[in-house]
N, C-alpha and C positions, 0 to 999 in steps of 0.2 A: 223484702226478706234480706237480712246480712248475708253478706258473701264471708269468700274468708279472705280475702281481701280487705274488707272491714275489720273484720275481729285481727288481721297483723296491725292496720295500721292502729287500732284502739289499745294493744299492748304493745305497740313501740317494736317489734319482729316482725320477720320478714313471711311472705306467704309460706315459703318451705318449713316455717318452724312451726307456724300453727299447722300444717300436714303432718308434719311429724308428732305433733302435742297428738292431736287427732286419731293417728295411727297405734299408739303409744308405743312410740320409739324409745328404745332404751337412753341415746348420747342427747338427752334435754335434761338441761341442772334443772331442781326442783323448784325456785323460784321462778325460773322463766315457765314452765307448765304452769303455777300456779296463778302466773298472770294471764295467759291466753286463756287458762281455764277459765278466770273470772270475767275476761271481755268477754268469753262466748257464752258465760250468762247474764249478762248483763245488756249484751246486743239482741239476745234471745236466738243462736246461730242453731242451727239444727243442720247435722251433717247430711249430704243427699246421700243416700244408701245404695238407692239406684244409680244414680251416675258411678259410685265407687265399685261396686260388682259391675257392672259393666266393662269398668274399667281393666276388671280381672279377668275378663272373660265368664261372669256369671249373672246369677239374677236372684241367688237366695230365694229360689223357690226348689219345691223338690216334690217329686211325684209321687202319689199316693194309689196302685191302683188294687179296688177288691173284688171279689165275686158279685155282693151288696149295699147297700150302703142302710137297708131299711130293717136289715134284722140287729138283736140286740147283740149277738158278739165284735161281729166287724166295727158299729158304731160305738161298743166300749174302746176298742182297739185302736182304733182311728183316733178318738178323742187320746188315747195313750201319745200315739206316735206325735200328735201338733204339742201335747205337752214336753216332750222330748229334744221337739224337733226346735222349742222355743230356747231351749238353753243355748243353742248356736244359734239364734237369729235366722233363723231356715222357718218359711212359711209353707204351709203347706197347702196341695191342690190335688181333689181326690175324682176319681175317675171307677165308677162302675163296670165290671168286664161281664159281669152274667155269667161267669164261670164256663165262659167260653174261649176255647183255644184261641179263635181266628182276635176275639179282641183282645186278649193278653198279649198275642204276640203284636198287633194295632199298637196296647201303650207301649210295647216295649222299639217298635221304629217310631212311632210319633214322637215318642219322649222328645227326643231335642230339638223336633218343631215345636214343641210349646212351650220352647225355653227354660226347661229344667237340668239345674244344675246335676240332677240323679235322681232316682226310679225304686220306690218298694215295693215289689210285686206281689202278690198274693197270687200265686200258680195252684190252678187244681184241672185247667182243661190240657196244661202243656205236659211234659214227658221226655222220657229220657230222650226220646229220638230229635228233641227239639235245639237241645244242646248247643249246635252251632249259632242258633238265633239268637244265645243271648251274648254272642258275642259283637257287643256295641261298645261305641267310640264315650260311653259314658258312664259313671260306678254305675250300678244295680244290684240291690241286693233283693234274697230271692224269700220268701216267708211260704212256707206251705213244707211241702214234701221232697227230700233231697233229689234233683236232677242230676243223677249221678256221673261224676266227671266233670260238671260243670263249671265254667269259666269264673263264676262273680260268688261272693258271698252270700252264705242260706242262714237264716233262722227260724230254728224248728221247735214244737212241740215233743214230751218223750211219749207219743200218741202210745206206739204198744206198753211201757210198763205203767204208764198211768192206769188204762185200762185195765190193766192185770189188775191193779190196786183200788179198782173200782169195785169189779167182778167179785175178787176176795172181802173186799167186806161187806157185800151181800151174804158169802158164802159165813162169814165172823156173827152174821146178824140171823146166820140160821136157814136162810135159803138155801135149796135142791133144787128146784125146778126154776131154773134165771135163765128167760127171755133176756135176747139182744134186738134191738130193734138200729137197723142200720141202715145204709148207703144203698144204690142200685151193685150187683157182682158185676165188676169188671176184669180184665186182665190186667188193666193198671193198676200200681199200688198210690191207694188216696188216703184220706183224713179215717176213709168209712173201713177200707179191710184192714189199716194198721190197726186201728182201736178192735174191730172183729177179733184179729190176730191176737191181741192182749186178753181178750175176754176167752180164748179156747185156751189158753197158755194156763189163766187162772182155772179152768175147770179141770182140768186133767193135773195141775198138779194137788188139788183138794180130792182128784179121785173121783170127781163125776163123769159120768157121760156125759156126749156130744148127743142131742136131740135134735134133728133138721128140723123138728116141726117151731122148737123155738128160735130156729135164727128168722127173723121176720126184714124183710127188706123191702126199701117202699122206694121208689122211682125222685120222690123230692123228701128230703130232710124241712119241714114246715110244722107249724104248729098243727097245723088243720090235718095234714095228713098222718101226723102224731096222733091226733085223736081219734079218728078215722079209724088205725089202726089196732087201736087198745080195743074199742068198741068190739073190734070183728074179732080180736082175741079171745072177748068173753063169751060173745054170742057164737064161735063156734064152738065152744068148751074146751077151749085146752087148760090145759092144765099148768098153770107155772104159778109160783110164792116171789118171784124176784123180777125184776127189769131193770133192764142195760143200754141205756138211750146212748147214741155216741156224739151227741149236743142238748146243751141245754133245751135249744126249741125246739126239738123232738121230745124230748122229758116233760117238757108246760104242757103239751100238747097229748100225752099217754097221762099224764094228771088227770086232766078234762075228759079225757074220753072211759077212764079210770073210775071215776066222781058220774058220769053219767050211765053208765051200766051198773051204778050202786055198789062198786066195789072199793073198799074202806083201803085208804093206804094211811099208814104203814101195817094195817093188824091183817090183813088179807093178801098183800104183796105189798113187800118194797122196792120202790122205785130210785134209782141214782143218773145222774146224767154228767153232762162232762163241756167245762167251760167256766164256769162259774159265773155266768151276767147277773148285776146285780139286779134284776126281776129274781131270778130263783131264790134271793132271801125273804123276800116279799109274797111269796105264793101260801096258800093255804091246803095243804101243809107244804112246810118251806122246804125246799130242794134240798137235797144231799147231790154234791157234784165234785168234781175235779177241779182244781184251781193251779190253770199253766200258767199261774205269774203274767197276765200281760206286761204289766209296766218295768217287767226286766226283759221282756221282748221286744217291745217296743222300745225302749232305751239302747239295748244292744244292737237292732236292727238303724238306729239313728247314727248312733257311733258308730257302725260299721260305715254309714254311708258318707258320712261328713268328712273320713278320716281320706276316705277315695277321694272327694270332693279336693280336699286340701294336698295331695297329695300331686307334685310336679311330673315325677316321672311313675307311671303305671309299675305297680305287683305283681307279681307272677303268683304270691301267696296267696290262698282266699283262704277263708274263718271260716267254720260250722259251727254255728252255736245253737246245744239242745234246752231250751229253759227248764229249772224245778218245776217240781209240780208237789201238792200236797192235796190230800181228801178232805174236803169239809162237809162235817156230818151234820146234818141237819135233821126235820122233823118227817123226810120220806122215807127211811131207812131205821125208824124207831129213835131217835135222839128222845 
Protein backbone atom coordinates (compact mmCIF):
# COMPACT_ATOMS: atom_id res chain seq x y z
CA UNK A 1 0.00 0.00 0.00
CA UNK A 2 1.48 3.73 -0.96
CA UNK A 3 2.28 5.89 1.90
CA UNK A 4 2.28 9.49 1.44
CA UNK A 5 5.52 9.46 1.49
CA UNK A 6 5.37 7.77 -1.86
CA UNK A 7 2.80 9.96 -3.47
CA UNK A 8 5.48 13.25 -2.24
CA UNK A 9 8.18 11.66 -3.55
CA UNK A 10 6.23 10.51 -7.04
CA UNK A 11 5.08 14.41 -7.40
CA UNK A 12 8.46 15.86 -6.58
CA UNK A 13 6.80 17.67 -2.85
CA UNK A 14 7.46 17.28 0.24
CA UNK A 15 5.35 14.97 2.74
CA UNK A 16 3.67 18.23 4.43
CA UNK A 17 2.29 19.33 0.92
CA UNK A 18 0.77 16.15 0.08
CA UNK A 19 -1.03 16.61 3.93
CA UNK A 20 -1.97 19.64 3.04
CA UNK A 21 -3.31 18.51 -0.80
CA UNK A 22 -5.10 15.79 1.39
CA UNK A 23 -6.56 18.06 3.99
CA UNK A 24 -7.59 20.78 1.34
CA UNK A 25 -5.56 23.32 2.55
CA UNK A 26 -6.40 26.62 1.18
CA UNK A 27 -2.10 28.13 0.65
CA UNK A 28 -1.52 25.05 -2.38
CA UNK A 29 -1.08 26.78 -5.95
CA UNK A 30 -3.32 24.70 -8.21
CA UNK A 31 -0.74 23.04 -10.28
CA UNK A 32 1.00 21.60 -7.30
CA UNK A 33 -2.66 19.95 -6.02
CA UNK A 34 -2.96 18.85 -9.31
CA UNK A 35 0.08 16.99 -9.30
CA UNK A 36 -0.20 15.03 -5.85
CA UNK A 37 -3.67 14.66 -7.05
CA UNK A 38 -2.55 12.65 -10.04
CA UNK A 39 0.38 10.63 -8.13
CA UNK A 40 -2.21 9.67 -5.57
CA UNK A 41 -4.22 8.13 -8.46
CA UNK A 42 -1.81 6.85 -10.11
CA UNK A 43 -0.09 5.16 -6.96
CA UNK A 44 -3.71 4.15 -5.99
CA UNK A 45 -3.09 6.04 -2.33
CA UNK A 46 -6.09 5.78 -0.14
CA UNK A 47 -6.13 8.23 2.80
CA UNK A 48 -6.17 6.15 6.45
CA UNK A 49 -9.48 7.80 7.86
CA UNK A 50 -8.81 6.10 10.92
CA UNK A 51 -5.46 7.02 11.85
CA UNK A 52 -6.63 10.75 10.86
CA UNK A 53 -9.73 10.87 13.31
CA UNK A 54 -7.73 9.52 15.74
CA UNK A 55 -5.53 11.78 15.29
CA UNK A 56 -8.30 14.44 16.15
CA UNK A 57 -9.33 12.78 18.87
CA UNK A 58 -12.22 10.82 17.09
CA UNK A 59 -13.38 7.87 15.36
CA UNK A 60 -16.27 8.99 12.79
CA UNK A 61 -18.56 6.94 14.34
CA UNK A 62 -21.58 8.16 16.10
CA UNK A 63 -24.34 6.54 18.32
CA UNK A 64 -27.48 5.59 17.26
CA UNK A 65 -29.71 4.58 20.24
CA UNK A 66 -33.74 3.34 19.95
CA UNK A 67 -36.52 1.85 21.85
CA UNK A 68 -36.43 -0.99 18.65
CA UNK A 69 -34.81 -1.73 16.00
CA UNK A 70 -37.70 -4.33 14.59
CA UNK A 71 -40.72 -2.17 14.25
CA UNK A 72 -41.27 -0.22 10.97
CA UNK A 73 -40.91 3.46 12.18
CA UNK A 74 -37.46 3.44 14.19
CA UNK A 75 -36.14 1.14 11.22
CA UNK A 76 -37.43 3.87 8.46
CA UNK A 77 -35.82 6.41 10.75
CA UNK A 78 -32.59 4.78 11.35
CA UNK A 79 -32.16 4.17 7.81
CA UNK A 80 -32.98 8.29 7.57
CA UNK A 81 -30.18 9.11 10.15
CA UNK A 82 -27.03 6.58 8.25
CA UNK A 83 -28.30 8.53 5.10
CA UNK A 84 -27.56 11.85 6.84
CA UNK A 85 -25.09 10.85 8.69
CA UNK A 86 -23.14 9.75 5.29
CA UNK A 87 -22.91 13.35 3.99
CA UNK A 88 -20.30 13.95 6.85
CA UNK A 89 -18.55 10.72 6.52
CA UNK A 90 -19.99 9.74 10.22
CA UNK A 91 -20.96 5.88 10.22
CA UNK A 92 -23.19 4.94 12.20
CA UNK A 93 -23.79 2.07 15.19
CA UNK A 94 -27.25 1.38 16.59
CA UNK A 95 -28.01 0.12 19.84
CA UNK A 96 -31.52 -1.14 21.17
CA UNK A 97 -32.66 0.40 24.76
CA UNK A 98 -36.26 -1.53 25.11
CA UNK A 99 -37.54 1.79 26.00
CA UNK A 100 -36.12 1.35 29.20
CA UNK A 101 -34.86 4.22 31.44
CA UNK A 102 -31.89 2.11 33.07
CA UNK A 103 -30.61 1.36 29.37
CA UNK A 104 -30.97 4.84 27.95
CA UNK A 105 -29.22 6.26 30.49
CA UNK A 106 -26.46 2.59 29.91
CA UNK A 107 -25.99 4.46 26.20
CA UNK A 108 -25.79 7.61 27.39
CA UNK A 109 -22.40 6.68 29.97
CA UNK A 110 -21.31 3.92 27.78
CA UNK A 111 -21.29 6.16 24.71
CA UNK A 112 -17.57 7.19 25.07
CA UNK A 113 -16.57 3.66 25.84
CA UNK A 114 -17.51 2.70 22.62
CA UNK A 115 -15.76 5.18 21.04
CA UNK A 116 -18.39 7.48 19.69
CA UNK A 117 -17.66 10.73 18.67
CA UNK A 118 -21.70 11.65 19.78
CA UNK A 119 -24.93 10.10 20.79
CA UNK A 120 -28.80 10.20 19.14
CA UNK A 121 -31.06 9.28 21.74
CA UNK A 122 -34.35 8.30 21.30
CA UNK A 123 -35.74 8.99 25.11
CA UNK A 124 -39.20 7.62 26.10
CA UNK A 125 -38.16 5.74 29.57
CA UNK A 126 -36.12 8.98 30.92
CA UNK A 127 -37.80 12.38 32.31
CA UNK A 128 -37.52 15.46 33.37
CA UNK A 129 -35.92 14.42 36.65
CA UNK A 130 -33.15 12.72 34.60
CA UNK A 131 -31.77 15.99 33.35
CA UNK A 132 -28.48 16.10 35.22
CA UNK A 133 -27.52 12.76 33.53
CA UNK A 134 -27.39 14.01 30.29
CA UNK A 135 -24.84 16.10 31.17
CA UNK A 136 -21.79 14.24 29.48
CA UNK A 137 -18.25 15.16 28.37
CA UNK A 138 -19.75 14.44 24.63
CA UNK A 139 -22.58 16.26 22.01
CA UNK A 140 -26.02 14.40 22.43
CA UNK A 141 -28.70 15.08 20.90
CA UNK A 142 -32.04 14.24 22.36
CA UNK A 143 -35.06 12.78 19.79
CA UNK A 144 -38.43 11.98 21.57
CA UNK A 145 -40.07 14.28 24.05
CA UNK A 146 -38.44 17.70 25.48
CA UNK A 147 -36.63 17.04 28.90
CA UNK A 148 -37.29 20.29 29.99
CA UNK A 149 -34.31 22.41 31.02
CA UNK A 150 -32.21 20.26 29.46
CA UNK A 151 -28.40 20.50 28.79
CA UNK A 152 -28.03 19.04 24.83
CA UNK A 153 -29.96 19.50 21.87
CA UNK A 154 -33.77 17.91 21.13
CA UNK A 155 -35.58 17.08 18.19
CA UNK A 156 -39.02 16.72 18.27
CA UNK A 157 -42.32 15.65 16.57
CA UNK A 158 -45.42 18.52 16.58
CA UNK A 159 -47.12 15.33 18.39
CA UNK A 160 -50.21 17.56 19.89
CA UNK A 161 -51.10 19.63 16.61
CA UNK A 162 -50.55 16.80 14.34
CA UNK A 163 -52.83 14.95 16.23
CA UNK A 164 -55.42 17.60 16.42
CA UNK A 165 -55.00 17.51 12.44
CA UNK A 166 -55.58 13.94 12.54
CA UNK A 167 -58.76 13.80 14.94
CA UNK A 168 -60.22 16.77 12.66
CA UNK A 169 -60.28 15.17 9.55
CA UNK A 170 -62.00 12.29 10.91
CA UNK A 171 -64.36 14.77 12.12
CA UNK A 172 -64.20 16.66 7.93
CA UNK A 173 -64.84 13.00 6.75
CA UNK A 174 -68.14 12.97 8.98
CA UNK A 175 -67.14 11.08 12.06
CA UNK A 176 -68.98 11.65 15.91
CA UNK A 177 -68.18 8.83 17.67
CA UNK A 178 -63.82 8.71 17.22
CA UNK A 179 -62.16 6.19 19.19
CA UNK A 180 -58.35 6.92 20.31
CA UNK A 181 -56.56 3.99 20.75
CA UNK A 182 -53.42 4.82 22.77
CA UNK A 183 -50.41 4.43 25.18
CA UNK A 184 -50.50 2.85 28.93
CA UNK A 185 -51.79 6.64 31.41
CA UNK A 186 -49.09 7.72 32.92
CA UNK A 187 -48.07 10.93 34.90
CA UNK A 188 -45.23 11.40 32.52
CA UNK A 189 -45.89 13.29 29.36
CA UNK A 190 -44.84 10.75 26.30
CA UNK A 191 -45.29 10.23 22.52
CA UNK A 192 -48.91 8.49 23.65
CA UNK A 193 -50.64 11.56 26.05
CA UNK A 194 -49.17 14.41 23.65
CA UNK A 195 -51.08 12.82 20.60
CA UNK A 196 -54.11 11.95 23.28
CA UNK A 197 -53.86 15.70 24.12
CA UNK A 198 -54.18 16.73 20.30
CA UNK A 199 -57.08 14.27 19.82
CA UNK A 200 -59.29 16.10 22.97
CA UNK A 201 -58.19 19.56 21.77
CA UNK A 202 -59.72 18.40 18.08
CA UNK A 203 -62.99 17.23 19.64
CA UNK A 204 -64.01 19.99 21.77
CA UNK A 205 -63.10 22.40 19.51
CA UNK A 206 -65.73 20.68 16.61
CA UNK A 207 -68.01 20.47 19.72
CA UNK A 208 -68.01 16.99 20.60
CA UNK A 209 -68.02 15.30 23.66
CA UNK A 210 -65.44 13.51 25.51
CA UNK A 211 -66.58 9.75 25.79
CA UNK A 212 -64.23 7.60 28.44
CA UNK A 213 -65.53 4.52 26.94
CA UNK A 214 -63.67 5.65 23.65
CA UNK A 215 -60.39 6.44 24.81
CA UNK A 216 -59.10 2.70 24.66
CA UNK A 217 -55.50 2.25 26.20
CA UNK A 218 -53.43 -0.87 25.72
CA UNK A 219 -50.32 -1.57 27.97
CA UNK A 220 -47.84 -2.17 24.41
CA UNK A 221 -48.45 -0.06 21.18
CA UNK A 222 -48.00 -3.64 18.79
CA UNK A 223 -49.57 -4.67 15.95
CA UNK A 224 -51.13 -7.81 17.55
CA UNK A 225 -52.35 -5.80 20.51
CA UNK A 226 -53.91 -3.33 17.89
CA UNK A 227 -55.89 -6.04 16.73
CA UNK A 228 -56.72 -7.55 19.78
CA UNK A 229 -58.11 -4.40 20.65
CA UNK A 230 -60.43 -3.37 17.69
CA UNK A 231 -61.84 -6.94 17.95
CA UNK A 232 -63.01 -6.48 21.67
CA UNK A 233 -64.35 -2.91 20.43
CA UNK A 234 -66.83 -4.73 18.31
CA UNK A 235 -67.73 -7.65 20.28
CA UNK A 236 -68.49 -5.46 23.07
CA UNK A 237 -70.76 -3.10 21.04
CA UNK A 238 -69.57 0.14 21.39
CA UNK A 239 -70.33 2.41 19.37
CA UNK A 240 -67.94 4.59 17.35
CA UNK A 241 -67.62 5.61 13.13
CA UNK A 242 -63.94 6.87 13.57
CA UNK A 243 -60.34 5.77 15.06
CA UNK A 244 -57.29 7.36 16.31
CA UNK A 245 -54.35 5.14 16.46
CA UNK A 246 -51.28 7.30 17.89
CA UNK A 247 -48.81 4.97 15.46
CA UNK A 248 -48.98 3.45 12.44
CA UNK A 249 -48.40 -0.22 14.14
CA UNK A 250 -51.29 0.32 16.17
CA UNK A 251 -53.47 1.50 12.95
CA UNK A 252 -52.11 -2.13 10.77
CA UNK A 253 -53.14 -3.71 13.64
CA UNK A 254 -57.11 -2.02 14.37
CA UNK A 255 -57.07 -2.78 10.42
CA UNK A 256 -56.85 -6.60 10.98
CA UNK A 257 -58.68 -6.85 13.95
CA UNK A 258 -61.33 -4.28 11.92
CA UNK A 259 -61.28 -6.92 8.59
CA UNK A 260 -61.75 -9.85 11.16
CA UNK A 261 -64.89 -8.82 13.14
CA UNK A 262 -66.28 -7.97 9.43
CA UNK A 263 -66.30 -4.50 9.81
CA UNK A 264 -65.81 -2.52 6.47
CA UNK A 265 -63.32 0.47 6.69
CA UNK A 266 -63.70 3.07 5.39
CA UNK A 267 -67.94 2.74 4.93
CA UNK A 268 -68.37 1.54 8.64
CA UNK A 269 -65.45 3.49 10.40
CA UNK A 270 -62.53 5.20 9.54
CA UNK A 271 -59.38 4.66 10.62
CA UNK A 272 -56.20 7.17 10.55
CA UNK A 273 -52.80 6.61 12.32
CA UNK A 274 -49.73 8.60 12.75
CA UNK A 275 -46.13 8.12 11.37
CA UNK A 276 -46.49 7.41 7.98
CA UNK A 277 -44.07 3.98 7.54
CA UNK A 278 -44.01 3.05 4.22
CA UNK A 279 -46.18 -0.52 4.93
CA UNK A 280 -49.19 1.97 5.57
CA UNK A 281 -49.23 2.84 1.75
CA UNK A 282 -49.24 -0.76 0.96
CA UNK A 283 -52.07 -1.99 3.17
CA UNK A 284 -55.54 -2.92 1.89
CA UNK A 285 -57.22 -0.38 2.36
CA UNK A 286 -54.18 1.96 2.47
CA UNK A 287 -53.57 3.93 5.65
CA UNK A 288 -54.45 7.60 6.03
CA UNK A 289 -51.63 8.88 8.61
CA UNK A 290 -49.53 11.63 9.63
CA UNK A 291 -46.30 12.20 7.95
CA UNK A 292 -43.49 13.96 10.58
CA UNK A 293 -41.10 14.37 7.93
CA UNK A 294 -38.45 12.00 9.07
CA UNK A 295 -35.68 12.86 6.76
CA UNK A 296 -35.83 16.59 8.00
CA UNK A 297 -35.53 14.89 11.44
CA UNK A 298 -33.12 13.02 10.93
CA UNK A 299 -31.09 15.52 8.84
CA UNK A 300 -31.39 18.17 11.60
CA UNK A 301 -30.77 15.77 14.42
CA UNK A 302 -27.34 14.91 12.17
CA UNK A 303 -26.53 18.57 11.82
CA UNK A 304 -27.12 19.21 15.21
CA UNK A 305 -24.66 16.68 16.18
CA UNK A 306 -21.81 16.91 13.84
CA UNK A 307 -21.84 20.75 14.44
CA UNK A 308 -21.09 19.82 18.48
CA UNK A 309 -18.66 17.23 17.12
CA UNK A 310 -16.72 19.88 15.26
CA UNK A 311 -17.03 22.26 17.50
CA UNK A 312 -13.51 23.35 19.93
CA UNK A 313 -14.80 25.02 22.69
CA UNK A 314 -18.34 23.70 24.11
CA UNK A 315 -22.05 26.03 23.83
CA UNK A 316 -23.91 26.98 26.18
CA UNK A 317 -26.64 27.38 23.37
CA UNK A 318 -28.76 24.19 22.55
CA UNK A 319 -31.46 24.12 19.40
CA UNK A 320 -35.07 22.63 19.72
CA UNK A 321 -36.27 21.65 16.69
CA UNK A 322 -40.09 20.72 15.98
CA UNK A 323 -40.35 19.05 12.54
CA UNK A 324 -43.58 19.75 9.88
CA UNK A 325 -45.91 17.46 9.63
CA UNK A 326 -48.63 17.05 6.83
CA UNK A 327 -51.95 14.42 6.54
CA UNK A 328 -51.76 11.97 4.02
CA UNK A 329 -55.13 10.81 3.07
CA UNK A 330 -55.36 7.68 2.01
CA UNK A 331 -58.11 4.85 1.22
CA UNK A 332 -58.88 4.33 5.47
CA UNK A 333 -60.50 7.61 5.83
CA UNK A 334 -62.77 7.38 2.39
CA UNK A 335 -59.87 8.73 -0.16
Amino acid sequence: MATIQDVAKAAGVSAMTVSNVINDHPNVRKATREKVLEAMARLDYRVNVAARNLRKGRTGTIGLAVPEVNSPYYGQFAAAIITAAERYSLRVCIEQTGASRENELDALSLSRNRLYDGLILSTVGMGPADVERLKVDYPVVILGERIFGGPVDHVAMPNVDASQAATRHLIERGCRRIAVVRGPVSEEVDVSSLRFTGYRQALQAAGLPEDPDLVQSMEALTLRAGARRAREMVESGLDFDGVFCVTDTVAMGVLRGLADAGVPVPERVKVIGFDNVEESEFLIPSLSTIDPDHDAMAQRAVDLLARRIEQTEPSAEREEFVSHFSVVIRESTGN
